[in-house]
N, C-alpha and C positions, 0 to 999 in steps of 0.2 A: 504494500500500500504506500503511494508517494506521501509524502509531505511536505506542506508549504512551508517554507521558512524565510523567514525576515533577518538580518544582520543589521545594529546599527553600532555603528565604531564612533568612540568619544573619544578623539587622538590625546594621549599625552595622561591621559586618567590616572592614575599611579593607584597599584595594589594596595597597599599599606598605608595611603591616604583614606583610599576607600575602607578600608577597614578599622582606621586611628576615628574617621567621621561620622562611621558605624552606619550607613547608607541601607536602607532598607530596598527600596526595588531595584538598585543595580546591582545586588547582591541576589540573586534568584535562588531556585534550588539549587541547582550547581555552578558552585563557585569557585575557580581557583584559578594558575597563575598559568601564561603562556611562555614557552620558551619560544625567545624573540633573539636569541643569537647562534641556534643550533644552524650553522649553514651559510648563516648572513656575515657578510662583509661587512655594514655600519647598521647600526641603529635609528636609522630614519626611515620619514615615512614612509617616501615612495618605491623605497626599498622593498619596505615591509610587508606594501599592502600587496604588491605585484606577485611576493612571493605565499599572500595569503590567497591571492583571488588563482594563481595556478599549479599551486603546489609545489613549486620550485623552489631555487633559489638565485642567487644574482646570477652566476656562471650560466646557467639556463636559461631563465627567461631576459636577461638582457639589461635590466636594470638595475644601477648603481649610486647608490647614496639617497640624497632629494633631488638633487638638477642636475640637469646636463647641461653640457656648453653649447653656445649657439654657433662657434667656429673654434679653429684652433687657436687661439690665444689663450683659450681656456687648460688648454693640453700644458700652454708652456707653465701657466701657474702653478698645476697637478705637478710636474717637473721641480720647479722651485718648492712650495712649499706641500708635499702630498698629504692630501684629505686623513690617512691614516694615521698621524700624527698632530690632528684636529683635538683628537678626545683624549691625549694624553698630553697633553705640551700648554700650560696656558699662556697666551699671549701670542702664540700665531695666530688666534683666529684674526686678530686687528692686523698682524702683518698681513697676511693674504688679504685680508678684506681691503688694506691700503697697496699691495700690488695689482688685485684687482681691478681696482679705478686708476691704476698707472698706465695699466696695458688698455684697459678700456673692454674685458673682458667679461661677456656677458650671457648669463642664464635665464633658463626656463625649467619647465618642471615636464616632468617626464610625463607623455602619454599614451593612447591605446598602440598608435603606429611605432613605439620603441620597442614593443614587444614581440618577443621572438616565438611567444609558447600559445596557444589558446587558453583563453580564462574561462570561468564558471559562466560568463556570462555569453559564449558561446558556444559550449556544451550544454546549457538549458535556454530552450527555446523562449519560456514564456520567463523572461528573467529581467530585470529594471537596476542597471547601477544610476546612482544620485550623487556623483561629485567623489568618484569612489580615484584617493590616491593613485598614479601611477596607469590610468585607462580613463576618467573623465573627469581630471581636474576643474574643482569651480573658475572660474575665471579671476574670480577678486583675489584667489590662493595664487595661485599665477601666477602673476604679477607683483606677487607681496606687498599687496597693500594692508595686509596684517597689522604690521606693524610699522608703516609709513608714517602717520604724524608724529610718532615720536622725533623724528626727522626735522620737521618743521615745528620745534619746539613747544609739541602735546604733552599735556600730562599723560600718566598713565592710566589716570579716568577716563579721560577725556576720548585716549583712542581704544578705549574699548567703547565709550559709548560709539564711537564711527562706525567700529567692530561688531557689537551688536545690533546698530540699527538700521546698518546694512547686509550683512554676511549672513550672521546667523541669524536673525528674523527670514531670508531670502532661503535657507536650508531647513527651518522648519515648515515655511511655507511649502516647500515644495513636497518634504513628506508628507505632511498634515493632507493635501489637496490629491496625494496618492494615497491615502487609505480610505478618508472622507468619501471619497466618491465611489458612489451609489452604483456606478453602472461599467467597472473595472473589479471584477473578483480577484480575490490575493492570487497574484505571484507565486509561481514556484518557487523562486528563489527575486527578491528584493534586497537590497545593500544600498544603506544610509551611510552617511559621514560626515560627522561634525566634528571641527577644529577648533571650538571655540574654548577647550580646556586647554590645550597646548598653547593658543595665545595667551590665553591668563597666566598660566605657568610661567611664561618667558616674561610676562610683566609684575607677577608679585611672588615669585618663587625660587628666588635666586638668592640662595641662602648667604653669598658672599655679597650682596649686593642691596637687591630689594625684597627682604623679604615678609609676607604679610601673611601670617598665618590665620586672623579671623577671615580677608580677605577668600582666602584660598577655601578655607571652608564654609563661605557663606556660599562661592563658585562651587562646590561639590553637592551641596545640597540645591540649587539651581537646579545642576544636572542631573540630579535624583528623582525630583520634582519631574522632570522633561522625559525621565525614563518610566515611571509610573505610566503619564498619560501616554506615551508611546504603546507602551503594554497593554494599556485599555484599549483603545483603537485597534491595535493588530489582532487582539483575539477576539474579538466584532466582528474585526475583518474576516477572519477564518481563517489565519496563520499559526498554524500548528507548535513551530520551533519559533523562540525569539530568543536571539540570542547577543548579548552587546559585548563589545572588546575593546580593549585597548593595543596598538603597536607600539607603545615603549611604557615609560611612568619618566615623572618629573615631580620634583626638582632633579638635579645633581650639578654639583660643582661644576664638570664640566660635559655639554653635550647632555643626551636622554641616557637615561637609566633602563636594566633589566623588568621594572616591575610592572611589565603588561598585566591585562588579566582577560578574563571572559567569563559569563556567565551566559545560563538558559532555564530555562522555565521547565526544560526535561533533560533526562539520562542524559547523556554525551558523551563524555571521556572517561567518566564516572573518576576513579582515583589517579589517573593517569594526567602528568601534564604534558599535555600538549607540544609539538612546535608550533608554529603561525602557518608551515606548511602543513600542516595535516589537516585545516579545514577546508580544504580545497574537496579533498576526499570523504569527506564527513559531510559535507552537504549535498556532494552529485550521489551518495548511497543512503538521503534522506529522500531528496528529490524523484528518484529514479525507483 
């Protein structure tokens, strides 16, 4: 018997946050942690999600780190200072980011056409990604305009409120008006993705820096709040699996942290933890 399953991804979520904030609906029956670097080259997203949506990993499906370079000027940067000594080294990130703008050397984010593998979302016919990392990046992620006012001397309120009352108001909307509706039966297979914890991480989570810990958990509980009413809707909708994850956790000193997680509303992996590629295969033998 198929079953329909939902995915919605809260990037940057942190396990031990969710657990320190005691979060009630993103905590479902099964709850535990995803191995997010069995395979993987870095710790980001586009990495991560490419190697969740086909089972792979970088070497495979083609995808490496979050951007790729738009020419080679970017190759000579990689040369100079390489990406791999990012999340161990502090203070290259400013050098690179200051050879960057020397060479004039410029990024985009990976998408469906960088991929070498077929995803779940061509292996299931009747299947909906919504801004899913690394195959249909949002436009406003894109571009990084994230975290662009800070640029132009924002506060940190300030550009999230830009952040939420552009980005992610535009990402629930778009879920919300795909379940909502009346005359679209669930999906075999649907995948949400919201960014809006990773932004807030990068702006009040940085424990050498900015760090705001009521902040961060009045944001957890936001997003708990958001995963409730998700829950409700989709099992309306007649979506069997719902299941939400994270590809890394944040804070950490430097770069994203091990402490992805996932839950679901049924069995799954029951005591087993996961890698991020194995639900590639857990959802085409839920579906199928």
């Amino acid at each position: 018997m198929s079953e329909n399953v939902l995915v919605v991804a809260f990037d940057g979520l942190d396990k031990e946050l969710i657990e320190e904030f005691e979060l009630e609906n993103i905590r479902q029956e099964e709850f535990g942690s995803i191995d997010n670097q069995t395979g993987m080259k870095n710790i980001y997203t586009s990495e991560l999600f490419a190697s969740f949506i086909t089972g792979t990993n970088w070497e495979e499906h083609g995808i490496e780190g979050l951007n790729k370079w738009k020419d080679s000027r970017g190759e000579i940067l990689d040369t100079l200072v390489p990406k791999n000594l990012l999340e161990t080294k502090r203070g290259l990130h400013r050098v690179r980011e200051t050879l960057k703008s020397a060479l004039d050397a410029e990024e985009t984010k990976w998408e469906k056409e960088d991929l070498k593998v077929d995803t779940l979302f061509e292996k299931i016919d009747n299947s909906r990604p919504i801004f899913v990392p690394g195959y249909n990046p949002s436009t406003f992620w894109t571009i990084e305009a994230d975290l662009r006012p800070l640029g132009f001397g924002k506060t940190p309120a300030e550009t999230m409120e830009h952040y939420d009352t552009r980005e992610f108001s535009h990402r629930k909307e778009k879920l919300f008006s795909e379940l909502e509706n009346e005359f679209i039966p669930a999906r075999d297979f649907l995948m949400m993705h919201f960014h809006r914890s990773d932004t807030f991480h990068h702006l009040y989570g940085d424990k050498d820096a900015n760090y705001d810990e009521e902040k961060l958990r009045e944001m957890y509980n936001e997003m708990d709040e958001l995963a409730g009413e998700i829950k409700e809707k989709a099992l309306e909708k007649g979506y069997d699996y719902i299941i939400f994850m994270s590809d890394h956790g944040l804070p950490a000193k430097i770069g994203h942290n091990e402490n992805a997680f996932y839950s679901s509303n049924k069995e799954l992996f029951l005591d087993q933890t996961p890698k991020i590629m194995d639900f590639h295969d857990k959802v085409l033998e839920l579906v199928e």
